[in-house]
N, C-alpha and C positions, 0 to 999 in steps of 0.2 A: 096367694101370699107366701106362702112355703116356698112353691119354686123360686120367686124372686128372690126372698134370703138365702138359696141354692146356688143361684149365679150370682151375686153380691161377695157371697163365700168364696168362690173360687177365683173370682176375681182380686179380692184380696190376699190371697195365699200366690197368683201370680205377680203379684206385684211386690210380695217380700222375697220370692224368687230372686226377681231384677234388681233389686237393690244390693243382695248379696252375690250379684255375681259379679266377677271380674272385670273392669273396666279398662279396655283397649283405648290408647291414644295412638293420633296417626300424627308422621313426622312431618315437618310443614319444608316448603323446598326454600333452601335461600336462596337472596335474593340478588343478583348482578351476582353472581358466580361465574368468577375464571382462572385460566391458569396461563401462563405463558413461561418461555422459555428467552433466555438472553440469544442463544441462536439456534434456528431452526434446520442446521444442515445434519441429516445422518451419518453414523458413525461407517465411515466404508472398514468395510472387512471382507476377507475373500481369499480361501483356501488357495496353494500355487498350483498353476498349469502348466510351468517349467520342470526342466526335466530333476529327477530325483535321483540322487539328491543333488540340493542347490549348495554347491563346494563356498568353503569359506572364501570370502574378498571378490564373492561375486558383485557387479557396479547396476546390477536389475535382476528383475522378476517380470515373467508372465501371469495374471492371473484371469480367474475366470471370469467370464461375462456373466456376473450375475449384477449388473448393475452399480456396484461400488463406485464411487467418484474419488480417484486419488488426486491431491492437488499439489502443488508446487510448494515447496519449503513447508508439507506438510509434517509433521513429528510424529512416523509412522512407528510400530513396533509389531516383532515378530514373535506370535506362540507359537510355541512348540510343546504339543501333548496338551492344552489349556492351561501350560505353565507360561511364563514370561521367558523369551530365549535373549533380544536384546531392542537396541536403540536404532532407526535407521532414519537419516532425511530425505524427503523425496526430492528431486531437483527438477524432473519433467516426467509427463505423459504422455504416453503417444494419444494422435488421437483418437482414436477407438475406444480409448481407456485401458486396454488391458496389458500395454507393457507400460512399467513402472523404475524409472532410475534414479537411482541413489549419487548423492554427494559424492559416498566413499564406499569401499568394499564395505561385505560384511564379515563382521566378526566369528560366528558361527556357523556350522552347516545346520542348512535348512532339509528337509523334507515332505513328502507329502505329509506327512499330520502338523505342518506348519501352518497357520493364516496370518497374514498381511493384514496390518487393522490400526485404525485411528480413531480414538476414541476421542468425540467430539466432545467438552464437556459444555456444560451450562453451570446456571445460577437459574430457578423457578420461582414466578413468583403466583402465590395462588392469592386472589381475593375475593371475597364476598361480602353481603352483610345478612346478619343473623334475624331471623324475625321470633326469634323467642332468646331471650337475654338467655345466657352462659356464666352460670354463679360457678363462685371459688369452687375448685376444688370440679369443675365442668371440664368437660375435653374437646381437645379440635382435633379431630382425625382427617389425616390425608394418606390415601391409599393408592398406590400404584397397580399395573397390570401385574397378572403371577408370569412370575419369570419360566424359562425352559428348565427341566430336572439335569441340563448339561451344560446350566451358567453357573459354573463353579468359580471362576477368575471373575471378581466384583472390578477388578482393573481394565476387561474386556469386554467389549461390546457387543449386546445380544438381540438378536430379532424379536425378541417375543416382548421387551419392556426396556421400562429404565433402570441402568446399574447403578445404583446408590453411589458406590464407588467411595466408600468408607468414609461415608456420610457421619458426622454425632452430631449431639443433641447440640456443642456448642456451633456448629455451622449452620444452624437453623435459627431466625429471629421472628420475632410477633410484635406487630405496632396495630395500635388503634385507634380511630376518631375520637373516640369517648372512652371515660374511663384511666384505670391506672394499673388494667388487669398486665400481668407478666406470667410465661411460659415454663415450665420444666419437661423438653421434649426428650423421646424417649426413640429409640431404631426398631424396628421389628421387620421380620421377612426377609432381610435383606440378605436373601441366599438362593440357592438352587432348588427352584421350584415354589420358592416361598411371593409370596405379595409383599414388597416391600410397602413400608406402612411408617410415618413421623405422628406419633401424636403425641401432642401438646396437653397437660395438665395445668390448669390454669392458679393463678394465684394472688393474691396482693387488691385484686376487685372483681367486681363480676362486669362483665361486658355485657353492656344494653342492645336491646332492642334496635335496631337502626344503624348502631355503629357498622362504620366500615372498620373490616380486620384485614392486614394487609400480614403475610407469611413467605419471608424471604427462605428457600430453598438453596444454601450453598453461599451464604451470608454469614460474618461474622462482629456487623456492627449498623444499624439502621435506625433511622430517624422518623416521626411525623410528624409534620404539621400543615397550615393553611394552605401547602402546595401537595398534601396527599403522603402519602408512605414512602423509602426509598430505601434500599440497599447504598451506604456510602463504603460499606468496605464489602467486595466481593472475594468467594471464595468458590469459583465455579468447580462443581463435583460430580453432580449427577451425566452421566455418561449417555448421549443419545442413543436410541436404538439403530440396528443397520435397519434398510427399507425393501431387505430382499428376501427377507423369511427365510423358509428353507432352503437349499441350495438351488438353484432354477426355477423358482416357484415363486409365487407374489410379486409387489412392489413395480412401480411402474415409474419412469423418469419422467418429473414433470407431474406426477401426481401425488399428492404427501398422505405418508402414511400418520392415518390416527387411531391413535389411543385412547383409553378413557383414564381419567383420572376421578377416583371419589371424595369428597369431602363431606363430614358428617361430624356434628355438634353433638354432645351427649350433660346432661345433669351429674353430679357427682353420684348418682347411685347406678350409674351407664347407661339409663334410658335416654335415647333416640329425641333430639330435639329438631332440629332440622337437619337436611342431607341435600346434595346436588351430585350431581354427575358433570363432570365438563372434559372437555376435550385436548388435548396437545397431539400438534403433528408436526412431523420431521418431512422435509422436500428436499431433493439435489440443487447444488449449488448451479447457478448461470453461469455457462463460459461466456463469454461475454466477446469478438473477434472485430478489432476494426483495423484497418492499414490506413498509414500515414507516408504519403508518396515523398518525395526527398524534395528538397527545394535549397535554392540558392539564385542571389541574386549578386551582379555586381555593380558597382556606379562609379561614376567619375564628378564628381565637380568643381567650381570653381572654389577661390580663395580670393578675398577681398586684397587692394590693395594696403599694406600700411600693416598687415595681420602680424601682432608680435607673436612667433613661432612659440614661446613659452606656456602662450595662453591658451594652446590646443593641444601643444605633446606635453612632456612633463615638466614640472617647474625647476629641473635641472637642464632643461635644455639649454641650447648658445641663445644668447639675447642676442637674437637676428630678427629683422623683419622684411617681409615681402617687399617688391617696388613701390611706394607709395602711386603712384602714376599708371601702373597696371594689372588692373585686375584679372586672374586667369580667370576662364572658364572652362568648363569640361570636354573641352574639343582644343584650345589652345592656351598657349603658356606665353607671356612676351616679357621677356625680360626687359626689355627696354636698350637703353645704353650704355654699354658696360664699357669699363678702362683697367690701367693698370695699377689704377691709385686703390682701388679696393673690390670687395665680391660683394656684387649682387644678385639676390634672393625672389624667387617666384615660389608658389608652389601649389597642388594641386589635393583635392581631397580622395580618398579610395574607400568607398564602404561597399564593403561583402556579409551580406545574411544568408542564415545555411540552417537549416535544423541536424546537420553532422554533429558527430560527438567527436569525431575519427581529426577532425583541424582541416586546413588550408593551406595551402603557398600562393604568395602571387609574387610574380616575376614581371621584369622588364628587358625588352631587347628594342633596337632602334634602328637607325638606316645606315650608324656611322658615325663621324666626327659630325661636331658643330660646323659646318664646311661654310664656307663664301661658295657658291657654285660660279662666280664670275669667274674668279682665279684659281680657284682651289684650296686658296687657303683656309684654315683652319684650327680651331680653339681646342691643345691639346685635353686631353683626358686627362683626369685629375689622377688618375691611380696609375697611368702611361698604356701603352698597347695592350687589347684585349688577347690574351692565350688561352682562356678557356672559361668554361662558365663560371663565376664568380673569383675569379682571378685575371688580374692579381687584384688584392682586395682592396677595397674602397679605401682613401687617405684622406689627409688636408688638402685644400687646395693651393699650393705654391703661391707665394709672392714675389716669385723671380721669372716664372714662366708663366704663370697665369694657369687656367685648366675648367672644364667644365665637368659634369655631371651629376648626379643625381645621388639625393641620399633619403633616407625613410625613418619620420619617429609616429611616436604614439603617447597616449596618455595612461593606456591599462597592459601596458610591457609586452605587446605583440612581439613589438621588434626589439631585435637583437643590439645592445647596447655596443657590444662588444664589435660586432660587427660594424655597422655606420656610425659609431661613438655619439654621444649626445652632448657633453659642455663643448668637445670639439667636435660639431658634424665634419664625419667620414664623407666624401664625394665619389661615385665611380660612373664612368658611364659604359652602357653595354655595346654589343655590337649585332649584323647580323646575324651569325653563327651562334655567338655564343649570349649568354642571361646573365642577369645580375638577379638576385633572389632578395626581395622587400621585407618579406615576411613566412618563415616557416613556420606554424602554430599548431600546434598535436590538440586541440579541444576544439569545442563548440566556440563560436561565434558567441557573443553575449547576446540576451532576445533582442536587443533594438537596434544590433549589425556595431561590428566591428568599425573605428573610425583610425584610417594611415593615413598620415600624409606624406608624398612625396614633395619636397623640397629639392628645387634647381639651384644651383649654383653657380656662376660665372667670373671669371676673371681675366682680361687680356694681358697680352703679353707685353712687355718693351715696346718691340716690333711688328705687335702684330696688324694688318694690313686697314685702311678703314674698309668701309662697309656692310651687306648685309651677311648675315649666318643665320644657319636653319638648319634643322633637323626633327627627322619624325619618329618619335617614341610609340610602342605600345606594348600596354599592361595585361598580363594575363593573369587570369583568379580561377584553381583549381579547388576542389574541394572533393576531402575522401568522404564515402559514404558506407 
């Protein structure tokens, strides 16, 4: 009986032990914890491998193959000593990557203790939900990797993390599902060697259990509701890392380098409520390379007969119309029966597609006068004998001698007004030697093809003989590429 109240004894004194000793709590993980960034390309940076030093108003730089990706019209800048030296645009890359050219000279001399660097910025957005509510006066900690002890420039881009890049409390916002809790965030680390670090002092409620907390990084104005959290006004800051580590050492193209980011909940007295670890990575951008072969097409066709000319070039053209009685098609033109009592109208359509930027000319040359081949005779040329290529220039066509040839409008100002006039269509016809020019145009083609038409024009003379007349035109369509 003694022994028993011996162990009874000591058992009781173990047990006032445990009661007085210190009671450890473990932090619980939250829950959907993550983090993203608005863009995931690394910041390229990369000491120069040209020669030293690089003289002012130089238009490139060589740099090293440590993987860096410079891009086009990117907004590159030069340190110098891990100070700020200046501004420089990139215009191209070779493709190797490692020469790099500028818009314009540069302003300064560079040297070797210069790097070439683009600091990529973002906007972060971290989210979780808590599984132990966050009372007033609780904190939301977001902690980044510790920087190198030789990121002194928060303006330049560092292998080892992210550069805050003069980050404050007002570019940081907090929305939540539930609740009416609001933020007083605060900067820390955010130096050489240090862990930069945002945390939030909470205020105004406590954040429950469950709620989603959405934490814009580089925000200065956001919203939530039934469509979730959002950054409406951005103010991207944080500076991604380069992916090449040391100088020749790490990072692989095509494989993103990741970081850890921590996020951890605290009580207002800073015990440890829940914590996660999540991830952000930076990858190089895709050149992306396709070729687009030139093309162009040209056509020829008909025109209905009766077609009033105003209703396909512009609605200043001559109120002319086609033969009623013959309609061309893209191989022939009949004017019919012409006299000396007035000019009668044919005419034919010309569309040319081009993916050019560079324009087109199409030209006409032909076999000769409107001839009779019985006799020879012949329906002068409206503009008279051809002397050279587009000379002498297209006119009216006479009412005392008659005259034939050809003249060109449009409806989107290809042609030259000036040239083949429009309330008075100009008439010229070509010869074999020499061109008459339709249409010279310095631009693209519109996407659904350019639409000419050339219009014939006929009138006989007093005397001129009966009979048939004929003659063979043809159109040429060049296009710069």
């Amino acid at each position: 009986m003694a022994k028993n109240r011996s162990v009874f004894g000591i058992l009781l004194v173990l047990f006032g032990i445990i009661l007085f000793l210190p009671q450890k709590s473990y932090a619980l993980g939250l829950q959907n914890a993550s983090a993203s960034a608005t863009t995931s390309r690394p910041s390229p940076s990369s000491p120069l491998s040209s020669v030293d030093p690089l003289i002012v108003g130089s238009s490139g730089v060589t740099v090293f193959n440590n993987i860096s990706t410079f891009l086009s019209s990117d907004s590159a800048k030069f340190f110098k000593n891990g100070n700020f030296s200046e501004n420089v645009n990139v215009a191209t890359t070779s493709a190797n990557k490692l020469t790099v050219a500028f818009t314009s000279g540069t302003v300064n001399a560079q040297d070797k203790t210069s790097v070439l660097a683009v600091p990529i910025t973002a906007m972060h957005t971290v989210a979780f939900n808590p599984q132990t509510a966050i009372p007033i006066g609780g904190k939301i900690i977001i902690s980044y990797p510790t920087l190198a002890a030789t990121d002194n420039n928060q303006a330049s881009p560092s292998a080892a993390g992210y550069m805050f890049n003069a980050l404050a409390g007002g570019d940081i916002q907090m929305k939540t599902s539930l609740g009416a809790a609001t933020c007083s965030w605060a900067i820390t680390g955010a130096s050489a060697g240090g862990s930069p670090t945002a945390t939030c002092t909470t205020s105004g409620a406590t954040i429950p259990s469950g709620a989603t907390v959405w934490v814009f990084l580089g925000c200065t104005a956001a919203t939530a509701d039934s469509l979730g959290g959002r950054c409406t006004t951005q103010k991207p800051l944080i500076i991604n890392p380069t992916n090449h580590g040391t100088l020749g050492t790490g990072g692989t193209r095509g494989t993103a380098t990741v970081k850890s980011v921590g996020i951890s909940t605290q009580d207002a007295s800073t015990n440890i409520l829940d914590a996660s670890t999540v991830k952000l990575g930076t990858i190089e951008s895709i050149f992306v390379v396709a070729h687009v072969d030139p093309s162009f097409s040209f056509n020829i066709d008909g025109v209905a007969g009766g077609t009033a000319m105003t209703s396909v070039c512009t609605g200043s053209y001559a109120s002319i119309s086609t033969n009623a009685s013959f309609p061309s098609t893209g191989t022939e033109v009949n004017l019919g029966t012409i006299s000396s009592g007035g000019d009668t109208y044919a005419a034919q359509l010309l569309t040319i597609r081009s993916n050019t930027n560079a324009g087109y000319v199409i030209t006409a040359t032909s076999s000769g006068f409107l001839v009779n081949p019985g006799n020879g005779q012949y329906i002068v040329n409206a503009q008279g004998n051809v002397v050279g290529n587009n000379n002498p220039s297209p006119t009216t066509i006479s009412a005392v001698t008659g005259g034939y040839g050809i003249n060109a409008c449009d409806a989107s100002g290809r042609v030259s007004t000036t040239v083949w006039g429009q309330a008075a269509p100009k008439f010229a016809n070509p010869s074999q030697q020499f061109y008459y020019t339709l249409v010279n145009y310095g631009s693209a083609p519109s996407s659904s093809g350019d639409a000419i038409y050339a219009v014939y024009g006929a009138r006989a003379g007093g005397s001129t003989p009966p009979g048939d007349y004929w003659q063979v035109i043809t159109y040429s369509a060049s296009v710069i590429f």
